[in-house]
DSSP file (Angstrom, degrees, kcal/mol; ACC not computed):
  #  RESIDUE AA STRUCTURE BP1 BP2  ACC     N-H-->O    O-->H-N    N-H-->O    O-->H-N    TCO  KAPPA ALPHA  PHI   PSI    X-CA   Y-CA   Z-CA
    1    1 A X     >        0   0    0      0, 0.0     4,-1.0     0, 0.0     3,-0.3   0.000 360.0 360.0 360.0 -30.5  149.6  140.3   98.2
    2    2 A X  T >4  -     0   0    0      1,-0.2     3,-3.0     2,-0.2     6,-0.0   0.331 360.0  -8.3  32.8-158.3  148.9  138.9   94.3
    3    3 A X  T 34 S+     0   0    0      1,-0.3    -1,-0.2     2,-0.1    47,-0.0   0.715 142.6  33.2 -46.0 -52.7  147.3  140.5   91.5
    4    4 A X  T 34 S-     0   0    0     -3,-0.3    -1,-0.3     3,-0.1    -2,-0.2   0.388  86.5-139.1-116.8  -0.5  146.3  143.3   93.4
    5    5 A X    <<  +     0   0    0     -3,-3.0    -3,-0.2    -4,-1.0    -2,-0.1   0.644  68.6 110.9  70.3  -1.9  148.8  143.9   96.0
    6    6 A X  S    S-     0   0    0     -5,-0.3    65,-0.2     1,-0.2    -1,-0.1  -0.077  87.1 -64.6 -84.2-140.5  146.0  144.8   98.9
    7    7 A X  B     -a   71   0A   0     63,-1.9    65,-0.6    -3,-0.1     2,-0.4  -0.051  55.4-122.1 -56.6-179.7  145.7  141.7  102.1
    8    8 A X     >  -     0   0    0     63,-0.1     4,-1.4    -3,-0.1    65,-0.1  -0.968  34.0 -91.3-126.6 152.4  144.5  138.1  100.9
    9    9 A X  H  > S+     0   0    0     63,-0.4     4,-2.2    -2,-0.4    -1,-0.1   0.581 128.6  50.2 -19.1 -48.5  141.3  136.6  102.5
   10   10 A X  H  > S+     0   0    0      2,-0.2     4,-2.3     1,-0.2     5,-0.3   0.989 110.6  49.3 -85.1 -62.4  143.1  134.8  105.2
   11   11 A X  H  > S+     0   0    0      1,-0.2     4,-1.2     2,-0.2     5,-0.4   0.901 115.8  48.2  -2.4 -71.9  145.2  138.1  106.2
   12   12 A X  H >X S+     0   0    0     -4,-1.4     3,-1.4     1,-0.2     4,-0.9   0.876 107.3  56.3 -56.1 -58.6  141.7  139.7  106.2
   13   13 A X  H 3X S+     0   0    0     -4,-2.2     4,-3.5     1,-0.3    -1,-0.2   0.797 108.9  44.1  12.5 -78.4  140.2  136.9  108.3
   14   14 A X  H 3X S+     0   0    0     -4,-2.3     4,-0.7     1,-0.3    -1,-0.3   0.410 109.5  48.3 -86.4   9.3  142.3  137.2  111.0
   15   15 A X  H <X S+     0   0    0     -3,-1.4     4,-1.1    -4,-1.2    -1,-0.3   0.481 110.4  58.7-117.6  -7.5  142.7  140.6  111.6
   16   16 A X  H >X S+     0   0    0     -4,-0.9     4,-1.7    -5,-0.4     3,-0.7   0.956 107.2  43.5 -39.6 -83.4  139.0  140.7  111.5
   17   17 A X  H 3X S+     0   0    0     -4,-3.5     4,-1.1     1,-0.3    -2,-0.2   0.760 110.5  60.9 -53.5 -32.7  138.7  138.4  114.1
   18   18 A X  H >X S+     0   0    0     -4,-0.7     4,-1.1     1,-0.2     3,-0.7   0.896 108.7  39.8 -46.4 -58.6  141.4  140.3  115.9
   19   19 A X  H << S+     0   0    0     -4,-1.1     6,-0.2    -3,-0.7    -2,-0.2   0.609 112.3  55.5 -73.2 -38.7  139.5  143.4  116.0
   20   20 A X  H 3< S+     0   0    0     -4,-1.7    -1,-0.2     1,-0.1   110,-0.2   0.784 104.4  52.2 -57.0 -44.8  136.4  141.8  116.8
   21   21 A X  H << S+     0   0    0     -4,-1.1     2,-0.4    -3,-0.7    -2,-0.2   0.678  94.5  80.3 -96.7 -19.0  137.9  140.1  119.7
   22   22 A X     <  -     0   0    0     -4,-1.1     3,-0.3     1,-0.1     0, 0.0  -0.657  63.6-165.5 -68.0 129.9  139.5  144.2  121.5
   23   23 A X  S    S+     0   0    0     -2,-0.4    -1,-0.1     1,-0.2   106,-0.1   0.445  81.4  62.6-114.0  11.5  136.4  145.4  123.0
   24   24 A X  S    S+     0   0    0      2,-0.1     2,-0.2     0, 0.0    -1,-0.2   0.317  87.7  94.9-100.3  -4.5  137.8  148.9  123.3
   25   25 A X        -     0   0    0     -3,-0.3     2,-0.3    -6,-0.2    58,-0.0  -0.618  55.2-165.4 -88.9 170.6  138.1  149.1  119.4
   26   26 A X        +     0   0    0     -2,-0.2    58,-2.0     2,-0.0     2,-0.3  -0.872  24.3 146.6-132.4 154.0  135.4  150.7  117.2
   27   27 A X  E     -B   83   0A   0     -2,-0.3   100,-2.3    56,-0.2     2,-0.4  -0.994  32.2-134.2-169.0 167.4  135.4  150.2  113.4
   28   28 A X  E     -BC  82 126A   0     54,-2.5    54,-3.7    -2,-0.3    98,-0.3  -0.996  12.3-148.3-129.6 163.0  133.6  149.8  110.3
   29   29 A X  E     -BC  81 125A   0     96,-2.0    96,-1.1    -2,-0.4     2,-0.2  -0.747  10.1-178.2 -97.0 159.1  133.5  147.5  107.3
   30   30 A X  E     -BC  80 124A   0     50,-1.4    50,-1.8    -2,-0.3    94,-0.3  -0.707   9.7-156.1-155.2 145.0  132.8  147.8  103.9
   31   31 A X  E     -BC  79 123A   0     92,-0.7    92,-3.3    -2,-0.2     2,-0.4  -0.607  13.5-159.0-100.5 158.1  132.7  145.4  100.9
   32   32 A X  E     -BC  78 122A   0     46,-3.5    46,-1.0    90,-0.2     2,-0.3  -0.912   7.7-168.8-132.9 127.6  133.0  146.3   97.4
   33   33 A X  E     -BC  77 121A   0     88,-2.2    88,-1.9    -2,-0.4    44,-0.2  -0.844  22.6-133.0-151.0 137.7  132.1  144.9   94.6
   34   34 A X  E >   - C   0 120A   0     42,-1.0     2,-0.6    -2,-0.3     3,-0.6  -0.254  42.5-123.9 -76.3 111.2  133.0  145.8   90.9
   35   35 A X  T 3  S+     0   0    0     84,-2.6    84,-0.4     1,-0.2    -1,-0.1  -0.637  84.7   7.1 -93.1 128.8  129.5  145.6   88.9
   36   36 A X  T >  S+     0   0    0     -2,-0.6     3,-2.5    82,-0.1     4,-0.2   0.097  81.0 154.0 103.9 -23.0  128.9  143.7   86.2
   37   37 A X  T <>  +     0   0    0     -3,-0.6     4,-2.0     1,-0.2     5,-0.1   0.449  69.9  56.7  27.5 -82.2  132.4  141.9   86.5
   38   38 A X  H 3> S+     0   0    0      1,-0.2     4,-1.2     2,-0.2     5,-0.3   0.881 106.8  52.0 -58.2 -39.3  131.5  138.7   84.9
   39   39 A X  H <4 S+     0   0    0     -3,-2.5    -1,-0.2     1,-0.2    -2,-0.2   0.744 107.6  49.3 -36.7 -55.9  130.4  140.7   81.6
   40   40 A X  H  >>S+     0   0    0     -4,-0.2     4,-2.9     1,-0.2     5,-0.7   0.798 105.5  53.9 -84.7 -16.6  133.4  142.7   81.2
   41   41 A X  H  <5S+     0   0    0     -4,-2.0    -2,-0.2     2,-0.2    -1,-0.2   0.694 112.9  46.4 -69.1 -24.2  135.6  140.0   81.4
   42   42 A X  T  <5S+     0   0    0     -4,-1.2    -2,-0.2     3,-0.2    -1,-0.2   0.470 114.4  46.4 -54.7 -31.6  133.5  138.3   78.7
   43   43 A X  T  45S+     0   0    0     -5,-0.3    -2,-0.2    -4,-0.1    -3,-0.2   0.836 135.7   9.8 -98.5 -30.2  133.4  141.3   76.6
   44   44 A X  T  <5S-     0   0    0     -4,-2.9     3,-0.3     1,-0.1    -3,-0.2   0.534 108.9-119.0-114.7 -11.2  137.5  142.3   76.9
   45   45 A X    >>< -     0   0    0     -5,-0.7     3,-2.6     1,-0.2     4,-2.5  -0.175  33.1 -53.6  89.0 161.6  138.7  139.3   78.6
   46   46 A X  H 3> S+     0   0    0      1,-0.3     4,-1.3     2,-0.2    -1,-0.2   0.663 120.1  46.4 -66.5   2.2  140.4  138.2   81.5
   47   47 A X  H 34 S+     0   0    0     -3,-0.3    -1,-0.3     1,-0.3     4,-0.3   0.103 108.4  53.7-127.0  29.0  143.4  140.3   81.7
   48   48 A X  H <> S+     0   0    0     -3,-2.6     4,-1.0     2,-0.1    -1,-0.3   0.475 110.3  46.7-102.5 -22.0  141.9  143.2   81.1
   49   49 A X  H  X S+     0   0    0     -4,-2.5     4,-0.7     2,-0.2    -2,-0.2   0.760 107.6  57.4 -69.5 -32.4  139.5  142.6   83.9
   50   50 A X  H >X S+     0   0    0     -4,-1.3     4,-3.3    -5,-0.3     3,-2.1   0.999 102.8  56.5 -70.4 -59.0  142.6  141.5   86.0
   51   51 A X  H 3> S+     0   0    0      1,-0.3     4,-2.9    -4,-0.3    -2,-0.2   0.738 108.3  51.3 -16.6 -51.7  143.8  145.3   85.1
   52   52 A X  H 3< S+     0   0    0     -4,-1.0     4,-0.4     1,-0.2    -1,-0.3   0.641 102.4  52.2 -81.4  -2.3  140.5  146.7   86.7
   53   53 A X  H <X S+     0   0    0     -3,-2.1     4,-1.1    -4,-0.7    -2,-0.2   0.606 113.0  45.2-101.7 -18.1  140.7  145.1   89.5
   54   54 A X  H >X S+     0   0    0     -4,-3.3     4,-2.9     1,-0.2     3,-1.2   0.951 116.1  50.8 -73.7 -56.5  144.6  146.7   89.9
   55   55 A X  H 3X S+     0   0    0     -4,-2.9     4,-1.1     1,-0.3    -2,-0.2   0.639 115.2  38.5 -61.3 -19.5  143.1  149.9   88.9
   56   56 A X  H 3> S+     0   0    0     -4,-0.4     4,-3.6     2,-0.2    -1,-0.3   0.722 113.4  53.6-101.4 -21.7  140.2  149.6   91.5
   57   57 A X  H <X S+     0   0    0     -3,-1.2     4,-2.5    -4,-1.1     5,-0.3   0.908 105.3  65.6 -79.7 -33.8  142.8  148.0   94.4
   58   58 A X  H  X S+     0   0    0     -4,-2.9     4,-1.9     2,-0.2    -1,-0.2   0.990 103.4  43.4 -37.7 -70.5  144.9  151.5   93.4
   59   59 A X  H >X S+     0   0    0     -4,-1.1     4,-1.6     2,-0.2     3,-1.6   1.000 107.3  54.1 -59.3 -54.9  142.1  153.6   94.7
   60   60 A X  H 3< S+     0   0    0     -4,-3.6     4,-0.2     1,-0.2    -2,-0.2   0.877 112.4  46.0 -39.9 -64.4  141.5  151.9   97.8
   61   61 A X  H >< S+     0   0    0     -4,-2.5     3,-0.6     2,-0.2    -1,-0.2   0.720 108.6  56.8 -36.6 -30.7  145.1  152.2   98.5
   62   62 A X  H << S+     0   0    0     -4,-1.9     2,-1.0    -3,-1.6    -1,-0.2   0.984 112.5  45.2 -72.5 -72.5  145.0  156.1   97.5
   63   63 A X  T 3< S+     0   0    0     -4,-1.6     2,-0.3    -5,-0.1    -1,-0.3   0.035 103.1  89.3 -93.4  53.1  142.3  156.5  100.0
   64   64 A X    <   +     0   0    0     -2,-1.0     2,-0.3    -3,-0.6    -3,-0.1  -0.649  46.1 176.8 -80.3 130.1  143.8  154.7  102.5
   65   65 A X    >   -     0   0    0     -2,-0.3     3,-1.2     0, 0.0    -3,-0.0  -0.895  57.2 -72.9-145.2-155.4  146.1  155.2  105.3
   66   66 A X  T 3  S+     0   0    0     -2,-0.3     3,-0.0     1,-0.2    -2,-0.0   0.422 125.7  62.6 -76.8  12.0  147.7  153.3  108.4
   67   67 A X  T 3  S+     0   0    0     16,-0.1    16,-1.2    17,-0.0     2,-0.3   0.509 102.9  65.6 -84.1 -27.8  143.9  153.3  110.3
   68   68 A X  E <   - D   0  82A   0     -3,-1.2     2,-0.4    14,-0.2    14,-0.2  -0.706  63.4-164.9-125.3 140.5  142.6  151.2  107.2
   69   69 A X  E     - D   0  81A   0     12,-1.0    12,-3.5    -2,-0.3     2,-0.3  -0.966  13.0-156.6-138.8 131.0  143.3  148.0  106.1
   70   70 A X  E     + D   0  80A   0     -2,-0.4   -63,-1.9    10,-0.3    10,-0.2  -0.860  13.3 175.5-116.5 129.2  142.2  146.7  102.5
   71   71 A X  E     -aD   7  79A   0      8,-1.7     8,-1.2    -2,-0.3     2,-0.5  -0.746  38.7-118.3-107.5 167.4  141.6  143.4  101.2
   72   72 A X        -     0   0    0    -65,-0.6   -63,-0.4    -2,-0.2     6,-0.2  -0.970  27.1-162.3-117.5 143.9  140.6  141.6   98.4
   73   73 A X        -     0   0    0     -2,-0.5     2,-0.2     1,-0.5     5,-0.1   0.317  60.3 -65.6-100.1 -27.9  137.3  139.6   99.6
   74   74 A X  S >  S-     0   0    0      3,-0.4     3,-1.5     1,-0.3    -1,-0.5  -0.650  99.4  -9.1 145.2 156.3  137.3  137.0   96.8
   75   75 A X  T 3  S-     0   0    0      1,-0.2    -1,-0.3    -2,-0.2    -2,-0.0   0.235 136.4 -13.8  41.3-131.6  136.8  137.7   93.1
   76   76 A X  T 3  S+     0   0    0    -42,-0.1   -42,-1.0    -3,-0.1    -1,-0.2   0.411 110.4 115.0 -88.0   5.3  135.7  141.0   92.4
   77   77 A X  E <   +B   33   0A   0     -3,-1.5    -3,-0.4   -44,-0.2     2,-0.3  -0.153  40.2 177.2 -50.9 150.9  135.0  141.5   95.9
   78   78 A X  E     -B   32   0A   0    -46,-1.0   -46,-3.5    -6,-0.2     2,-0.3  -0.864   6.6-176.4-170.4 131.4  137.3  144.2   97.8
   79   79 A X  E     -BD  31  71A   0     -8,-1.2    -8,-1.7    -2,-0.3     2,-0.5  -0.976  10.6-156.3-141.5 175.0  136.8  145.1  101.4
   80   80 A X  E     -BD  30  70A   0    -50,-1.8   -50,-1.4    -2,-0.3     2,-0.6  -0.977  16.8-141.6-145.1 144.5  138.2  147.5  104.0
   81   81 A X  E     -BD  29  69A   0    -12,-3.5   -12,-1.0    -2,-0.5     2,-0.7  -0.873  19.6-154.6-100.4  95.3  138.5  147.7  107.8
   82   82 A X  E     -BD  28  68A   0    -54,-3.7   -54,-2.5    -2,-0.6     3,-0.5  -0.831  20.9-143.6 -90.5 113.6  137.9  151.7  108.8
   83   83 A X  E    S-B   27   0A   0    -16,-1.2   -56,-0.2    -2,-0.7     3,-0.1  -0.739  81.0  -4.7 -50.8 114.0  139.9  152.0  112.4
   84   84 A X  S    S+     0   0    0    -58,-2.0     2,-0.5    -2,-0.3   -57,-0.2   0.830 106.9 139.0  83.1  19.8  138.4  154.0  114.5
   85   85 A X        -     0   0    0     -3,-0.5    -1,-0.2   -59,-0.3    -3,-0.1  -0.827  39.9-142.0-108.5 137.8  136.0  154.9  112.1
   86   86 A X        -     0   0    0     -2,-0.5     4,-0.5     1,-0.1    39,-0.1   0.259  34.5-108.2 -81.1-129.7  131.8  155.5  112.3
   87   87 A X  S  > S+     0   0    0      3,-0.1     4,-0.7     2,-0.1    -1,-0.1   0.678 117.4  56.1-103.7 -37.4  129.7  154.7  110.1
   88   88 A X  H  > S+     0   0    0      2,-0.2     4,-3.3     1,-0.2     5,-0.5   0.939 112.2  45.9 -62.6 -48.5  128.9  158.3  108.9
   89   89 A X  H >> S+     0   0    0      1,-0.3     4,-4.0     2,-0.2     3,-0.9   0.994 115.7  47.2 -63.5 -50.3  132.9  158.8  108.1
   90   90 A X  H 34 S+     0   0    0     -4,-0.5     4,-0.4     1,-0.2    -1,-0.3   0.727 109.1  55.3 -65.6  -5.3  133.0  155.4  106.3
   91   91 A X  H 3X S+     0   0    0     -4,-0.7     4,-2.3     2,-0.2    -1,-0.2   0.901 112.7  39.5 -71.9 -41.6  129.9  156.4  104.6
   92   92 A X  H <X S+     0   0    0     -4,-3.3     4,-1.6    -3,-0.9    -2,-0.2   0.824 117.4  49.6 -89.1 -37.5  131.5  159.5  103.3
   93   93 A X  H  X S+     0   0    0     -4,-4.0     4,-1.1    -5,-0.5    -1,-0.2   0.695 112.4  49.8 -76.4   2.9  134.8  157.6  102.6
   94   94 A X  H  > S+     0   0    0     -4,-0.4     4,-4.1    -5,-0.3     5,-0.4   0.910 110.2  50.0 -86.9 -65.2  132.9  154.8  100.7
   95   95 A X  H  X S+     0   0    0     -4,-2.3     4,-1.6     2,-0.2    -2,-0.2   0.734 103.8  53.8 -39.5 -39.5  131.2  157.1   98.8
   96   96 A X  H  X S+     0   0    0     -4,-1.6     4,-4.0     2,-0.2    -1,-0.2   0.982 112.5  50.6 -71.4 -56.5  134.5  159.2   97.7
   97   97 A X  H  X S+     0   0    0     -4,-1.1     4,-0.9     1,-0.2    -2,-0.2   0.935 110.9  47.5 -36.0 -60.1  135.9  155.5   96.4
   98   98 A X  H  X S+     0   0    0     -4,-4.1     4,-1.6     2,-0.2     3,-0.3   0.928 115.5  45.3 -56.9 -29.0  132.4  154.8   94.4
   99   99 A X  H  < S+     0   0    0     -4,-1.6     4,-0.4    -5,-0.4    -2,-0.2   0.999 112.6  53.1 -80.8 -43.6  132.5  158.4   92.7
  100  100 A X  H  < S+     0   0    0     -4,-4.0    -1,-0.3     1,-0.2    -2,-0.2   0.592 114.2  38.8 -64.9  -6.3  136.1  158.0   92.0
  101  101 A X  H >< S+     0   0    0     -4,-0.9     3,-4.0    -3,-0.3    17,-0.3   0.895 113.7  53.8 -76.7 -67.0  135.7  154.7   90.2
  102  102 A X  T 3< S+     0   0    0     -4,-1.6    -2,-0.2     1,-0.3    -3,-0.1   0.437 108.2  45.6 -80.3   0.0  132.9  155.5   88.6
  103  103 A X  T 3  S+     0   0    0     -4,-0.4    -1,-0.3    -5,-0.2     2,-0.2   0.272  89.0 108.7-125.4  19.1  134.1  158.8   86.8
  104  104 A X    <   -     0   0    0     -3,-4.0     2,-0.8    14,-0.2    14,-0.3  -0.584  65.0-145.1 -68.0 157.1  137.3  157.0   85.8
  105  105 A X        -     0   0    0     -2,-0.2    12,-0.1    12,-0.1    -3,-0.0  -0.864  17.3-168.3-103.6 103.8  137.5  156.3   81.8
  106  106 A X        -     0   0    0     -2,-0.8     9,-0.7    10,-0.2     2,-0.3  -0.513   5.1-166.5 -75.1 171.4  139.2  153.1   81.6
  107  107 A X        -     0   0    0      7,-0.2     7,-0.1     8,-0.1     3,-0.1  -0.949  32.1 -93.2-148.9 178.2  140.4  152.1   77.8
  108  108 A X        -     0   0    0     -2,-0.3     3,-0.3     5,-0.3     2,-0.2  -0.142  57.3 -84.6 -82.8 177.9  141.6  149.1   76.4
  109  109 A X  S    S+     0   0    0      1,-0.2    -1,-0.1     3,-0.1     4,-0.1  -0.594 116.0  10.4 -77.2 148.7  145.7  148.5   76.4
  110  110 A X  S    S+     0   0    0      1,-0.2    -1,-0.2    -2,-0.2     2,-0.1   0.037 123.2  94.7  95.9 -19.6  147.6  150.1   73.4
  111  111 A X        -     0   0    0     -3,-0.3    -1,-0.2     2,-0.1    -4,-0.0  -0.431  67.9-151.5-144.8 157.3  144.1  151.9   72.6
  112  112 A X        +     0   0    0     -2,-0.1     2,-1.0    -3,-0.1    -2,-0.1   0.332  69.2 115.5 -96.1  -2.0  142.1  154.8   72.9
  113  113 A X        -     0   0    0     -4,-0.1    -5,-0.3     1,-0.1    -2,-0.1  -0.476  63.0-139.3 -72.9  68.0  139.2  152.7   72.6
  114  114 A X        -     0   0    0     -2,-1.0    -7,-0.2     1,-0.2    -1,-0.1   0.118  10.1-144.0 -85.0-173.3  137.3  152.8   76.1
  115  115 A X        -     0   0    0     -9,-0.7    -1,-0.2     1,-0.2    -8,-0.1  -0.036  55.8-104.2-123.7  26.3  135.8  149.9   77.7
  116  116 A X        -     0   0    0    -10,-0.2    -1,-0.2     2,-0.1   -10,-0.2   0.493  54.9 -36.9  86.6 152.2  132.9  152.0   79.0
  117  117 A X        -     0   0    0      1,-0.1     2,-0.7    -3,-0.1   -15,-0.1  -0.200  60.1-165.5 -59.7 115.8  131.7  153.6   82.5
  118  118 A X        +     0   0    0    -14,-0.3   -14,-0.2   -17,-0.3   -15,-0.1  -0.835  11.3 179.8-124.9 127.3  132.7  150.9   85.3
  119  119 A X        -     0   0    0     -2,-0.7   -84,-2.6   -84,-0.4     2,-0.4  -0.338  15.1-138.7-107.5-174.1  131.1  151.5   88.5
  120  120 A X  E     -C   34   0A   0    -86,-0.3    34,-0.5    -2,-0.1     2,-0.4  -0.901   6.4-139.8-133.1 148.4  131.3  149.7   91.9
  121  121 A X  E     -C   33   0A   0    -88,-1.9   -88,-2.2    -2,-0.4     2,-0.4  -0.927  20.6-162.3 -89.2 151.2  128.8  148.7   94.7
  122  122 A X  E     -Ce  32 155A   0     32,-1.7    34,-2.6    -2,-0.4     2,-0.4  -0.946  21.5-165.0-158.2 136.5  129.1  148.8   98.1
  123  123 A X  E     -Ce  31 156A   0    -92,-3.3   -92,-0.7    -2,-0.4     2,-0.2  -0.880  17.2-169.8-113.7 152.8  128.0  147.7  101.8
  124  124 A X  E     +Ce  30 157A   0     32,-1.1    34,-2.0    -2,-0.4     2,-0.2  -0.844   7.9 169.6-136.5 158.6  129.0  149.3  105.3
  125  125 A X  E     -C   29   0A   0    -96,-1.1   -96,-2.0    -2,-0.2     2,-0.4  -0.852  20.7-127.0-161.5 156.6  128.6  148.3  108.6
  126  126 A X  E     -C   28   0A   0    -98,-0.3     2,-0.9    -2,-0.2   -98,-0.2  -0.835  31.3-106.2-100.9 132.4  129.6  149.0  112.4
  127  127 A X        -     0   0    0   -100,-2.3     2,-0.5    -2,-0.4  -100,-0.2  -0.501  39.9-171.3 -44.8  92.8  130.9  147.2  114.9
  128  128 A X    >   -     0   0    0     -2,-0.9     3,-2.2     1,-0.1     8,-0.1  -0.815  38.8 -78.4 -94.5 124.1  128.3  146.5  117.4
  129  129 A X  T 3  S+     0   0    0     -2,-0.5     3,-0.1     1,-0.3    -1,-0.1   0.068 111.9  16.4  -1.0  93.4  128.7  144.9  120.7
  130  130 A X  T 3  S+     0   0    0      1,-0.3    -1,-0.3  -110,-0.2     5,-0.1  -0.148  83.2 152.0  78.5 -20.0  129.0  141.3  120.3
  131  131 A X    <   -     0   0    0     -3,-2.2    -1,-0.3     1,-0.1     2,-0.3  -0.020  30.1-161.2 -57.7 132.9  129.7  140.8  117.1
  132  132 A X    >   -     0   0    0     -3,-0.1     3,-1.2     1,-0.1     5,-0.4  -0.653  39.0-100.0-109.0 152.0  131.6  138.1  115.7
  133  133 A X  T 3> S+     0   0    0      1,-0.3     4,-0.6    -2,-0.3     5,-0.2   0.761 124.8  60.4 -15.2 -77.9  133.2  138.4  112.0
  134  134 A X  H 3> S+     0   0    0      2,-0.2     4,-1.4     3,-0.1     5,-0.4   0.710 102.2  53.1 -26.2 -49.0  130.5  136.6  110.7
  135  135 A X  H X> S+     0   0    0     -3,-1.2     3,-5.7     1,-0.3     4,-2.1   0.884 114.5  41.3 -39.4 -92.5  127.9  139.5  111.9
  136  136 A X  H 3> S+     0   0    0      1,-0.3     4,-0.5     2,-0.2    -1,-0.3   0.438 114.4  48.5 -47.6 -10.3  129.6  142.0  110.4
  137  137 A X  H 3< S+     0   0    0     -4,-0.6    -1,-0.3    -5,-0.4    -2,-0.2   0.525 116.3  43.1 -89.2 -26.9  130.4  140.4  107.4
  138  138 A X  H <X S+     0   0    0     -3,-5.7     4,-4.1    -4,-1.4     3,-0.3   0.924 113.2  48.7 -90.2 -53.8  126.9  139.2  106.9
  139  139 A X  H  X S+     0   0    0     -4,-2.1     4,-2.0    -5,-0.4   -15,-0.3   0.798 112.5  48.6 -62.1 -27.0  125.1  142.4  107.8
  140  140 A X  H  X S+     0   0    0     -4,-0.5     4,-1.5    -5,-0.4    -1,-0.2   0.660 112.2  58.6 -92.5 -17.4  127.8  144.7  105.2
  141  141 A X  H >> S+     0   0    0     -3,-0.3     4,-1.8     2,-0.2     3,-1.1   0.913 103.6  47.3 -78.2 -66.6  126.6  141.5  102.6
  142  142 A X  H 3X S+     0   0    0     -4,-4.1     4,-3.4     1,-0.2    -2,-0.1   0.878 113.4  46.3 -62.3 -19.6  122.9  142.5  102.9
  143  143 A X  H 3X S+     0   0    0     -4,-2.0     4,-1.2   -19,-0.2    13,-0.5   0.628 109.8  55.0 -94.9  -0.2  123.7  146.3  102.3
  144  144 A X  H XX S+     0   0    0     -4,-1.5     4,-1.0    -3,-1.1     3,-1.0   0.944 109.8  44.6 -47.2 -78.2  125.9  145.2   99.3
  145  145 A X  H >X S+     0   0    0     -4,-1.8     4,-4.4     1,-0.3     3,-1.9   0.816 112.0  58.8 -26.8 -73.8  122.7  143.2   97.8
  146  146 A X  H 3X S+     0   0    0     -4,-3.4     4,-2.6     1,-0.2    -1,-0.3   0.732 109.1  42.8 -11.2 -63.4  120.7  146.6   98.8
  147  147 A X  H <<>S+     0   0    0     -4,-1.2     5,-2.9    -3,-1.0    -1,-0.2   0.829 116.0  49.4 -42.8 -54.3  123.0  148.4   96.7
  148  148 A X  H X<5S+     0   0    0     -3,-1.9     3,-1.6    -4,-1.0    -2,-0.2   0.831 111.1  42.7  -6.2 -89.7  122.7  146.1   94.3
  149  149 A X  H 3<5S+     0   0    0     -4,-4.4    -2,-0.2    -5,-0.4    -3,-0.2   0.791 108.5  62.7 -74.1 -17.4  119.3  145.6   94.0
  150  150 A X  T 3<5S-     0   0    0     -4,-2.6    -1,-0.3    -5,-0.4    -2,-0.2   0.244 135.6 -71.4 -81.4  21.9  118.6  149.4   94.2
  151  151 A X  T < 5 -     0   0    0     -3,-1.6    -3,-0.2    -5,-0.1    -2,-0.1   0.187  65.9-110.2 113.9 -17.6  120.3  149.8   91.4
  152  152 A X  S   <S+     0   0    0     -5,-2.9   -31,-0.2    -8,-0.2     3,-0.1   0.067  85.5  73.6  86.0 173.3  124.0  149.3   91.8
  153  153 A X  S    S+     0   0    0      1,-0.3     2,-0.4   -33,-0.2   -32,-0.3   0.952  92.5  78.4  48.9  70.6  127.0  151.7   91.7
  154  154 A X  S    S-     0   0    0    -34,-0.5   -32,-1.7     2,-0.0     2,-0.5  -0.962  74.7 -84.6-173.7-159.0  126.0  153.2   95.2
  155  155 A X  E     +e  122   0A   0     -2,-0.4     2,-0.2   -34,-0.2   -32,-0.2  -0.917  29.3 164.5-147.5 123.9  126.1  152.8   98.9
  156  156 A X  E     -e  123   0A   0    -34,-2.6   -32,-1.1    -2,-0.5     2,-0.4  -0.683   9.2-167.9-109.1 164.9  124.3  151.2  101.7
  157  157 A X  E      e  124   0A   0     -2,-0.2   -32,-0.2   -34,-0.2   -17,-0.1  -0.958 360.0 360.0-164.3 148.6  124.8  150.4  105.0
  158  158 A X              0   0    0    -34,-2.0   -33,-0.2    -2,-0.4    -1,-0.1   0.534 360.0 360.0-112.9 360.0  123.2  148.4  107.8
């Protein structure tokens, strides 16, 4: 569990592959990633950065329940496994996570002093017939970039 208490990569992996491999489940993914990361961890340091990434693994867990499984993805990476979910519902639960992030006011420790609006990006995807981890994982990576490259602190999906 570490710093953030959700799964760890290899957790995430295999229940991935698990899920992939039921051909009677339905699911979606989506990865997360904290924008701008490297910056603020340059501008406050690392252990306040380690602090947003418990404050962001908090909300996932908030909106969470025993249908969902949360990971951290790598870095500032976060992803989650919607059970049973479509694309449209993870769209609207993706979304509820970015709005709540992004209208938190984080502040430095001991201080009142805040450390400025930090918002999140995000990619989604469905399970489609055949698909192997790697699919979905690649396909919820190009509508991360999307996000990304449209501007960041929003949500796409492929």
């Amino acid at each position: 569990m570490g710093l953030t208490g959700l799964l760890n990569r290899g957790t995430f992996n295999r229940e991935l592959a698990h899920l992939c491999q039921d051909h009677d489940m339905t699911f979606s993914l989506a990865l997360f990633d904290i924008d701008h990361f490297k910056r603020l961890n340059d501008s406050f340091g690392h252990l306040l950065g380690d602090k947003v990434l418990q404050y962001f693994a908090s909300i996932l867990n908030a909106h969470r329940d025993d249908m969902h499984l949360a990971a951290r993805f790598g870095g500032e990476e976060m992803a989650m496994i919607f059970l049973h979910s479509s694309l449209e519902e993870t769209f609207i639960m993706a979304e509820k996570i970015r709005e709540t992030f992004a209208a938190s006011r984080l502040k430095k420790k001991g201080s009142d002093e805040s450390i400025g609006q930090v918002t999140v990006s995000v990619g989604i995807t469905h399970l489609q017939p055949g698909d192997t981890p790697r699919d979905l994982i690649e396909r919820a990576d190009r509508a991360l970039y999307q996000s990304k490259t449209d501007g960041r602190n929003r949500v796409n999906f492929a």
